[in-house]
FISETOR-558168 format. One line per 4 residues: their letters; for each residue x, y, z of C-alpha. Coordinates in Angstrom, 1 decimal. Layout:
<sites>
A	X/Y/Z; ...
</sites>
This chain:
<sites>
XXXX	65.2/75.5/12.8; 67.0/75.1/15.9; 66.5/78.7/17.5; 62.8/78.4/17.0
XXXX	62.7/74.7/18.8; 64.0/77.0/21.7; 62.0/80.4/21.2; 65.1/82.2/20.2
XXXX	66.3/84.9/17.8; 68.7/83.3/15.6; 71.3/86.0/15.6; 71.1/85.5/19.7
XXXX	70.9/81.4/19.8; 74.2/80.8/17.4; 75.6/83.8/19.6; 74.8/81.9/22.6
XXXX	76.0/78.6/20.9; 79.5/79.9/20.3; 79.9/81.4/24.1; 78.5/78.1/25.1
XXXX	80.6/75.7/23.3; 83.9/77.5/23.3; 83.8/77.5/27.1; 82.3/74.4/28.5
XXXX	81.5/72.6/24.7; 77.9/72.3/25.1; 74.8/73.5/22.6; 72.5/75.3/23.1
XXXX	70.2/72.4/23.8; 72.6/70.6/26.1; 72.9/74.1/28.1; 68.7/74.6/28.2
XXXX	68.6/71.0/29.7; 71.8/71.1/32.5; 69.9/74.7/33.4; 66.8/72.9/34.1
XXXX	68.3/70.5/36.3; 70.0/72.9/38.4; 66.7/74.4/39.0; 65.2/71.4/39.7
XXXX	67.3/71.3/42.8; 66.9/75.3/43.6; 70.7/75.6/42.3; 71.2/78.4/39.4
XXXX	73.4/77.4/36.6; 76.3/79.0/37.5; 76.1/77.4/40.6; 76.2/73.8/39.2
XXXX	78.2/74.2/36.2; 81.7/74.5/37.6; 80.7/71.0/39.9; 79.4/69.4/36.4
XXXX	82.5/70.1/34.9; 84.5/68.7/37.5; 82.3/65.9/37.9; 80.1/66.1/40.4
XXXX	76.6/65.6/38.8; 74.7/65.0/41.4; 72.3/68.2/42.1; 72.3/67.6/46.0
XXXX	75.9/67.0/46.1; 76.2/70.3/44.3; 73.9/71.7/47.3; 75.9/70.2/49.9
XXXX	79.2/71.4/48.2; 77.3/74.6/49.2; 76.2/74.2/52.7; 72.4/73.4/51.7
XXXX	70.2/70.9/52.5; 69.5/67.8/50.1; 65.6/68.5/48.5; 63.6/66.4/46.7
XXXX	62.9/66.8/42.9; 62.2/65.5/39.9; 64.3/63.8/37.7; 65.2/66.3/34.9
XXXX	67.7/63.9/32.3; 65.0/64.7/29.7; 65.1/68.3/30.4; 61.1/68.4/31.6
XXXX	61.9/69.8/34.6; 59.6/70.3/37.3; 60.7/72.8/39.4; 59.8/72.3/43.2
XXXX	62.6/74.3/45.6; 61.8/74.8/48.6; 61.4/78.5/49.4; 63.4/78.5/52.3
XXXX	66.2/77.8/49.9; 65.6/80.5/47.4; 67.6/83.7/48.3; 67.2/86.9/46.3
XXXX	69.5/88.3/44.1; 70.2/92.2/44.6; 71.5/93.5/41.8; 74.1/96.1/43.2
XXXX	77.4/96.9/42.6; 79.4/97.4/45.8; 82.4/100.3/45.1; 84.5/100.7/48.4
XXXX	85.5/104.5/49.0; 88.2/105.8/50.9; 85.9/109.6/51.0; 82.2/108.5/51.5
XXXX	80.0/110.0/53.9; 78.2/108.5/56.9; 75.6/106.2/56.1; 72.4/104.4/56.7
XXXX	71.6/100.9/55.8; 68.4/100.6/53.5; 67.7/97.9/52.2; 67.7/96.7/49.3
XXXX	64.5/95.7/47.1; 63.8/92.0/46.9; 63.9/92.2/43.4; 66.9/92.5/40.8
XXXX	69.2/90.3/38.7; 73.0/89.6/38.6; 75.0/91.4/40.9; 78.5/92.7/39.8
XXXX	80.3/93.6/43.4; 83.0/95.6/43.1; 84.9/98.1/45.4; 86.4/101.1/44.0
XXXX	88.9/102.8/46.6; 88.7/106.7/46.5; 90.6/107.8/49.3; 92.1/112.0/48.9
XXXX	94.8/109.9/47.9; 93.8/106.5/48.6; 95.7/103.6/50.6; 96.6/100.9/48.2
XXXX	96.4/98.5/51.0; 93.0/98.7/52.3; 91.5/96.5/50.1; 89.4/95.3/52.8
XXXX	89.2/91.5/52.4; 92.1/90.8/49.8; 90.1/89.3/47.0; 86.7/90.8/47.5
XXXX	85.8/92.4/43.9; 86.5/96.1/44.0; 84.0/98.1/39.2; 83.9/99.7/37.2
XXXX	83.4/100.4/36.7; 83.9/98.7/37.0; 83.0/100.5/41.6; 82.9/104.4/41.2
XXXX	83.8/107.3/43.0; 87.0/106.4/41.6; 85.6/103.2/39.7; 87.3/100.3/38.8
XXXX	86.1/99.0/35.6; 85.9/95.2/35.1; 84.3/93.8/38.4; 83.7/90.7/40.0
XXXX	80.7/88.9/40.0; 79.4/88.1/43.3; 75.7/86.6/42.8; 75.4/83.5/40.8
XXXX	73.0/83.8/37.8; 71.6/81.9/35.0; 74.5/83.1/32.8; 77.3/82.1/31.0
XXXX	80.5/84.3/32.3; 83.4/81.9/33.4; 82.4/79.8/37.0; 83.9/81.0/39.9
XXXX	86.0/77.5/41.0; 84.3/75.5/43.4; 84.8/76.3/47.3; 87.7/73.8/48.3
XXXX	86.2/72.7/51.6; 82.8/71.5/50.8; 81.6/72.1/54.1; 82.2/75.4/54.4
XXXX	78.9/77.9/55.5; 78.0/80.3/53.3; 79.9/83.4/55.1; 83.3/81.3/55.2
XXXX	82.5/80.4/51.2; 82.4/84.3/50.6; 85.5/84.8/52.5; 87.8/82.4/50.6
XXXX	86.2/82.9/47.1; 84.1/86.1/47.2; 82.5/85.2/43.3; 80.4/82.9/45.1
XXXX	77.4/84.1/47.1; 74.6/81.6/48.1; 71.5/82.4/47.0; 69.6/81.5/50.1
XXXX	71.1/84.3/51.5; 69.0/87.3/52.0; 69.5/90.9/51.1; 70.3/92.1/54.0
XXXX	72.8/89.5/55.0; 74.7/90.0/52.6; 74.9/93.8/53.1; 75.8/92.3/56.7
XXXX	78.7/90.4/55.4; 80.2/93.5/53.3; 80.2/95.7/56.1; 81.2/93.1/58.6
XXXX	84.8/93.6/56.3; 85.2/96.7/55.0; 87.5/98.6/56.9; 86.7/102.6/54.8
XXXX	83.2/103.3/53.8; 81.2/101.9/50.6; 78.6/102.6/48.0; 76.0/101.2/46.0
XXXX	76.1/100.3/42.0; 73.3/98.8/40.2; 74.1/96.7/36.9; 70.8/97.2/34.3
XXXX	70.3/94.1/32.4; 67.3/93.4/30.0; 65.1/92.1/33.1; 65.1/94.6/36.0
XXXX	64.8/97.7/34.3; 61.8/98.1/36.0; 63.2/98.0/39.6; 65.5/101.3/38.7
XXXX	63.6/103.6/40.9; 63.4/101.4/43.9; 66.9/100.4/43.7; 67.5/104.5/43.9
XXXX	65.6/104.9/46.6; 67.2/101.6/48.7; 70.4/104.4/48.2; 71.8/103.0/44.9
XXXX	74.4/105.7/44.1; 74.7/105.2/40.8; 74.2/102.9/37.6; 76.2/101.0/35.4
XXXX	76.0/98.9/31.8; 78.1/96.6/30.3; 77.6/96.8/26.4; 79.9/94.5/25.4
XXXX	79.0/90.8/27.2; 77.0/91.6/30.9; 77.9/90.5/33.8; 76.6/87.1/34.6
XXXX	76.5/85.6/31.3; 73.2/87.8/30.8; 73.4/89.6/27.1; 74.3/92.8/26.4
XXXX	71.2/95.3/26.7; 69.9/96.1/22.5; 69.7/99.5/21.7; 66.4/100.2/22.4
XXXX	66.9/99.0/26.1; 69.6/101.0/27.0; 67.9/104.5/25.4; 65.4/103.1/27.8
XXXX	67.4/102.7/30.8; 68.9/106.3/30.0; 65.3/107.6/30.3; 64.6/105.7/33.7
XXXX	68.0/106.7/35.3; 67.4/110.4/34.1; 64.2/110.9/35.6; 65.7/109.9/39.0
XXXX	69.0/112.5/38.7; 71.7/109.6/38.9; 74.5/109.0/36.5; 75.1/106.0/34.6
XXXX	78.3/104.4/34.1; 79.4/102.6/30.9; 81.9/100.0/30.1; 82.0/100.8/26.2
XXXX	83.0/98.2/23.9; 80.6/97.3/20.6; 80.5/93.6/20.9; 79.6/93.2/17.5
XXXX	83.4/94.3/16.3; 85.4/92.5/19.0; 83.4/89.3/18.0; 83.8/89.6/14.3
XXXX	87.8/90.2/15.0; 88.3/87.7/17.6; 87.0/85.1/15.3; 88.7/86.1/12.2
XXXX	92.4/86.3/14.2; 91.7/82.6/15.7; 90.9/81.4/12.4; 94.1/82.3/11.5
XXXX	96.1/80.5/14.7; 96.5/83.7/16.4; 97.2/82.7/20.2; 99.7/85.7/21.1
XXXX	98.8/88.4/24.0; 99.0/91.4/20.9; 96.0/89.0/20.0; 93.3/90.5/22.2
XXXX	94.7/94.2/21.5; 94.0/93.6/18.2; 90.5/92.3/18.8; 89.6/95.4/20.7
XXXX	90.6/97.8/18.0; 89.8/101.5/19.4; 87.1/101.8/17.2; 84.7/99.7/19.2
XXXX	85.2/101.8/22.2; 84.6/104.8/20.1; 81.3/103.9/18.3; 80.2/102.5/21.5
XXXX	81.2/105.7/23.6; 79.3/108.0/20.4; 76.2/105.7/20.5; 75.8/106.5/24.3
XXXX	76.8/110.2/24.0; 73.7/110.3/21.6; 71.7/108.4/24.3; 73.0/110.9/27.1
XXXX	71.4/113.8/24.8; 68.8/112.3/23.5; 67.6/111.5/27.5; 69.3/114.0/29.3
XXXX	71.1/111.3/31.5; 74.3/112.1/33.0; 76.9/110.3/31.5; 80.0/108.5/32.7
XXXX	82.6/106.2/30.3; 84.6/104.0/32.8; 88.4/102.6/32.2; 88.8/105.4/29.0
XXXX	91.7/103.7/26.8; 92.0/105.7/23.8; 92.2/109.0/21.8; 89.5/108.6/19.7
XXXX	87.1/107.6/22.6; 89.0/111.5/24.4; 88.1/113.4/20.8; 84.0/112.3/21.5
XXXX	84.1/113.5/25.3; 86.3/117.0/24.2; 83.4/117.4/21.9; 80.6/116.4/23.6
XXXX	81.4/118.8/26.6; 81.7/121.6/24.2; 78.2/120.9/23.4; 76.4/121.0/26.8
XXXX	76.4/117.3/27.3; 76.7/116.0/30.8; 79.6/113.3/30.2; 82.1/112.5/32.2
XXXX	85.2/109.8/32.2; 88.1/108.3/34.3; 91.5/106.9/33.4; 93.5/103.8/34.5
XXXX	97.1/103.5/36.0; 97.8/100.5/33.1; 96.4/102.5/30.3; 98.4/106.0/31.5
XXXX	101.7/104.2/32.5; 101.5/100.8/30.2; 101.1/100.3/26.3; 101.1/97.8/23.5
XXXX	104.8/97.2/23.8; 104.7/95.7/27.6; 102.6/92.4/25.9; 106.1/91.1/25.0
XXXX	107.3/90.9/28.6; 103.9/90.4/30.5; 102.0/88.2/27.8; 98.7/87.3/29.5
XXXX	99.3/89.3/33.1; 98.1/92.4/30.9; 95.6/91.2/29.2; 92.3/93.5/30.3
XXXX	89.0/94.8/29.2; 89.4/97.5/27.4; 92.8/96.3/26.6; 96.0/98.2/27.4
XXXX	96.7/100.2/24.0; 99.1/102.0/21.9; 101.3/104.9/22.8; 99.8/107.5/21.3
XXXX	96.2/106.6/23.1; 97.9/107.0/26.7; 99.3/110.6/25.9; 95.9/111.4/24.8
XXXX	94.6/110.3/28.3; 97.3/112.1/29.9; 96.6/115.4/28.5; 92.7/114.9/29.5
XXXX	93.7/114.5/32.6; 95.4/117.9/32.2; 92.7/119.6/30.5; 89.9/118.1/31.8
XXXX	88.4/115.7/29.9; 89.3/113.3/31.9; 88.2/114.0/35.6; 88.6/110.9/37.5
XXXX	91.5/108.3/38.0; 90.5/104.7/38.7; 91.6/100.9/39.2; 89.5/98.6/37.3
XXXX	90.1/96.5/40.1; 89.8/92.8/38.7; 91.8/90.1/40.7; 91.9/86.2/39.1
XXXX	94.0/83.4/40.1; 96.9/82.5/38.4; 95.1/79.4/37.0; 92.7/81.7/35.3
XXXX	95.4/84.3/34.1; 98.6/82.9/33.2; 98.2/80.9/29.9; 99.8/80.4/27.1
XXXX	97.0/80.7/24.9; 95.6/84.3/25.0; 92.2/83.0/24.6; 91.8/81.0/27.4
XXXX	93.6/83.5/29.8; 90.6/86.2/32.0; 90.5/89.7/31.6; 91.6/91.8/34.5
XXXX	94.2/92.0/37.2; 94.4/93.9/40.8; 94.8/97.4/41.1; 93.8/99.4/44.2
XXXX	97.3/99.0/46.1; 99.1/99.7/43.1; 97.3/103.2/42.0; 98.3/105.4/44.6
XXXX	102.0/104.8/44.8; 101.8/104.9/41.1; 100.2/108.4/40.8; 102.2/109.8/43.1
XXXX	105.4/108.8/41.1; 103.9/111.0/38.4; 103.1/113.8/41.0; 106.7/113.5/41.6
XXXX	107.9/113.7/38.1; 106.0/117.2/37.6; 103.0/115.0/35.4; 100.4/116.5/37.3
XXXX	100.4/118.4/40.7; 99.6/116.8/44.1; 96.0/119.0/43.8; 94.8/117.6/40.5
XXXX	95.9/114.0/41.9; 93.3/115.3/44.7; 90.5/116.1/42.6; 91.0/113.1/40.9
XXXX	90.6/110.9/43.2; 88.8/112.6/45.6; 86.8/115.3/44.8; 85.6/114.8/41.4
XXXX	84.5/111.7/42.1; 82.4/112.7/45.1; 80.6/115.3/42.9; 80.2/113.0/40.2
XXXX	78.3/110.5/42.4; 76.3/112.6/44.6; 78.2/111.9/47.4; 80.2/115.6/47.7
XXXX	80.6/117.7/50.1; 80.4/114.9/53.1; 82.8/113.0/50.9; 85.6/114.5/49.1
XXXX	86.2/117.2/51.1; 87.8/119.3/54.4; 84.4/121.4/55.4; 83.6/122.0/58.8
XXXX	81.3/119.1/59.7; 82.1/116.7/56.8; 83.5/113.0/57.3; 87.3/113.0/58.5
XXXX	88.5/111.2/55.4; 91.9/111.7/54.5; 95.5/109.8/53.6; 98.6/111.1/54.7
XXXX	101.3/110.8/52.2; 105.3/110.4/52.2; 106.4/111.9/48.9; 109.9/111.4/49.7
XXXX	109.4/107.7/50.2; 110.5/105.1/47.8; 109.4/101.9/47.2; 109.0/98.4/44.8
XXXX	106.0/97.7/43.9; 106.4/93.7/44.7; 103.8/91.3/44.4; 104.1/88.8/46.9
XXXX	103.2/91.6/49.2; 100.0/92.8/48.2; 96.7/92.4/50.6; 94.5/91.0/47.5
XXXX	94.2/87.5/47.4; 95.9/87.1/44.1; 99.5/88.0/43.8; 99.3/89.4/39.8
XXXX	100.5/92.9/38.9; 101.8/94.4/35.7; 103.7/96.5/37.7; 105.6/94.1/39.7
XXXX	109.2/95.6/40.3; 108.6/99.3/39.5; 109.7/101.5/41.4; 107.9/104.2/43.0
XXXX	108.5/107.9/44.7; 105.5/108.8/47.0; 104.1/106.4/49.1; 100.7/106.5/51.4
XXXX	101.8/106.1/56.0; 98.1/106.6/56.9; 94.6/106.3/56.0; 92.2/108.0/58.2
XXXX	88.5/107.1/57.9; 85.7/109.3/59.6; 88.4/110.3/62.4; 89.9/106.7/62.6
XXXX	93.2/105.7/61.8; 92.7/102.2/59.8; 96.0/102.2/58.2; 99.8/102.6/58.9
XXXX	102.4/102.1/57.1; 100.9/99.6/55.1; 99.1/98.1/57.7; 95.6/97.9/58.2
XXXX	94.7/98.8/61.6; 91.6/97.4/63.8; 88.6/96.1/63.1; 86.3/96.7/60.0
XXXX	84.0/99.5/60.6; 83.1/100.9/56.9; 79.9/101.9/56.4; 77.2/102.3/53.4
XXXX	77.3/105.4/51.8; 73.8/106.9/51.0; 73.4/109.4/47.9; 73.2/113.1/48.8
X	70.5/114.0/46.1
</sites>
């Protein structure tokens, strides 16, 4: 049997073989020997495998196409592979999260175990009421999660790992040094990079203050306590495909993780989706020639978000972890939180501009642009979110920040189009149209974005608040402002919205950060001086 040949479970190798072949049409086989041969030349494979498919074979050119110098190996074409990197070519791979946060408190730079997997960087802006344009370096990733005072949902991956997520496109100068690659394509972060440069390189462009996320994966569960005391501020899973290409923790793993990140008083975070329904549906609507965008709603039906949201609620009280559901998109998912506070359960959630303003009916106009991860829903599911927000089920408004070039987004073919689209310059303007429309009041925008968020990830009252002695964090806001949202002015890198051309009442004229002014009229102003954001536990 094939699987054994390779020491897998058969459910996971034919699982892997369809991932594998749908996206770069190689086996399993083919995949185990290109993997070896990277490694043979100290590259992962997500670091060779968008060259290979453009053709460049060759694992030193590969290097060079990464600033690093040519080693000598082995030839791997049989797949016996003998791996002899050179160690001063091995970096370490932190597996953080990085959330950007418009009310963080003043921090101090730990760092960061050498130990760790796949890292999903992502900012998540949470300013009082947030400046849509200080995304500090346009197309660095923002989580979810998605990345969590006010959490975005689907990141971007910044570490290259042995997985199988879509290749960030190579660099386009292939001489570029490592800290220009980040710049111009921020997915890409050279391994021979250490720790601590890298935290270097975020703070060296973040203009408001930051935090720490952790992704758990199946192979650093161990290293959850010393990422929490490095100043992790919080956790996060991925239970439909991880980040990176690595699998999706089993069951056991994550009621294991819940134990872990209870006994150290953090929350985790959840992107929940049961991967088991979304695959069985997104085969069966292919099979029948299904391209269209209404494709991929229907291949997320609501039900996999709820049965993966109940499965962690009975985690969360099983463990007594604090719970938090990232990018909520539907009613039933808001019926399992109602009920689970009721009950005593530590769970909280957060809500989307797209799924509160957007629903199944805007895949006509915008085809691909909104497709997204938990996808954009019904009607009924976004006035379910909207009257959480009012009675407080849902207690925090987020981006799911997720920017992708045009190339990977507009398609024809739903399939073949990413997930995910920028958000953080959109949000606030978009809020504060609702504020003005009597949706919800300008103090429950507040605690949406500000407060709660704070409290929920330890980072309250230095952040998310106006006591004596706390961080001078604040945006001031023009409610009588109007404005059109329009895409060829946004800061991010990509120019994709689903919300180019609305119009908007309530705009932000200032962002102040610790006392400093770093934006003005949607300007950013000066040089980057953000800072890490240590837990207050």
């Amino acid at each position: 049997m094939r699987a054994n040949r390779v020491g897998m479970a058969p459910a996971q190798f034919y699982q892997l073989e369809k991932t594998l072949n749908a996206k770069y049409g190689l086996t399993v086989e083919a995949y185990l020997q290109l993997k070896a041969y990277a490694e043979s030349y100290g590259l992962t494979w997500h670091q060779y495998i968008p060259y290979y498919m453009k053709g460049y074979k060759d694992g030193n050119q590969v290097r060079q196409a990464y600033g690093l110098r040519p080693v000598q190996t082995n030839n791997c074409s049989s797949g016996n592979c003998n791996v002899g990197s050179p160690e001063e070519d091995l970096g370490v791979v932190d597996m953080t999260e990085v959330v950007t946060v418009k009310d963080e408190s003043t921090p101090k730079i730990k760092r960061i175990p050498p130990q760790g997997s796949k890292k999903s960087v992502r900012k998540v802006n949470v300013p009082d009421f947030g400046p849509p344009s200080l995304n500090p370096s346009g197309n660095m990733p923002f989580e979810e999660s998605q990345n969590q005072f006010n959490q975005s949902g689907s990141g971007t991956i910044i570490d290259i790992g042995e997985g199988l997520d879509v290749p960030p496109p190579p660099p386009q100068n292939m001489q570029q040094t490592p800290q220009q690659m980040i710049a111009e394509n921020p997915q890409v972060v050279p391994q021979e990079l250490t720790e601590q440069q890298k935290l270097e390189i975020i703070k060296s462009k973040s203009y408001v203050d930051y935090g720490l996320i952790a992704a758990i994966v199946d192979n650093n569960m161990q290293e959850i306590p010393k990422l929490a005391e490095a100043g992790i501020n919080f956790f996060k899973i991925y239970m439909d495909v991880a980040k990176g290409g690595v699998l999706a923790l089993n069951d056991g793993g994550m009621l294991e993780a819940f134990r872990l990140v209870a006994e150290i008083g953090r929350r985790i975070g959840i992107h929940a989706e049961n991967n088991s329904i979304m695959d069985f549906f997104t085969t069966k609507l292919k099979e029948e020639g299904r391209t269209d965008a209404l494709a991929h709603l229907e291949s997320h039906p609501s039900v996999a978000e709820a049965e993966a949201i109940s499965r962690t609620i009975l985690f969360a009280k099983e463990t007594c972890c604090k719970l938090h559901i990232h990018h909520m998109s539907s009613k039933d998912g808001i019926e399992l939180v109602k009920e689970s506070k009721v009950k005593g359960i530590d769970v909280s959630t957060e809500a989307c501009p797209h799924h509160l303003l957007l629903n199944s009916e805007n895949y006509r106009k915008l085809g691909s642009i909104l497709k997204i991860n938990p996808p954009v829903r019904y009607a009924e599911n976004g006035e379910a979110l909207w009257e959480g927000l009012k009675d407080g089920a849902v207690e925090v408004i987020a981006t799911d920040h997720s920017p992708h070039t045009e190339e990977e987004k507009i398609k024809d073919n739903i399939w073949e189009a990413m997930s995910g689209f920028p958000g953080v310059e959109t949000s606030v303007p978009l809020m504060l149209t609702q504020v003005n429309e009597g949706r919800i009041s300008l103090n429950q925008y507040v605690k949406l974005v500000s407060e709660n968020p704070a409290r929920l990830f330890n980072m309250y009252p230095q952040k998310g608040s106006f006591n004596i002695g706390t961080d001078a964090d604040f945006t001031i806001v023009d409610m009588e402002k109007e404005s059109v949202i329009d895409k060829n002015r946004l800061h991010s890198k990509t120019k994709i919205t689903p919300f180019d051309g609305y119009k908007v009442k309530g705009v932000p004229v200032f962002t102040i950060v610790r006392g400093n002014v770093v934006m003005k009229d949607g300007r950013i102003i000066g040089e980057p001086q953000g800072r890490k954001i240590d837990p207050i536990v």
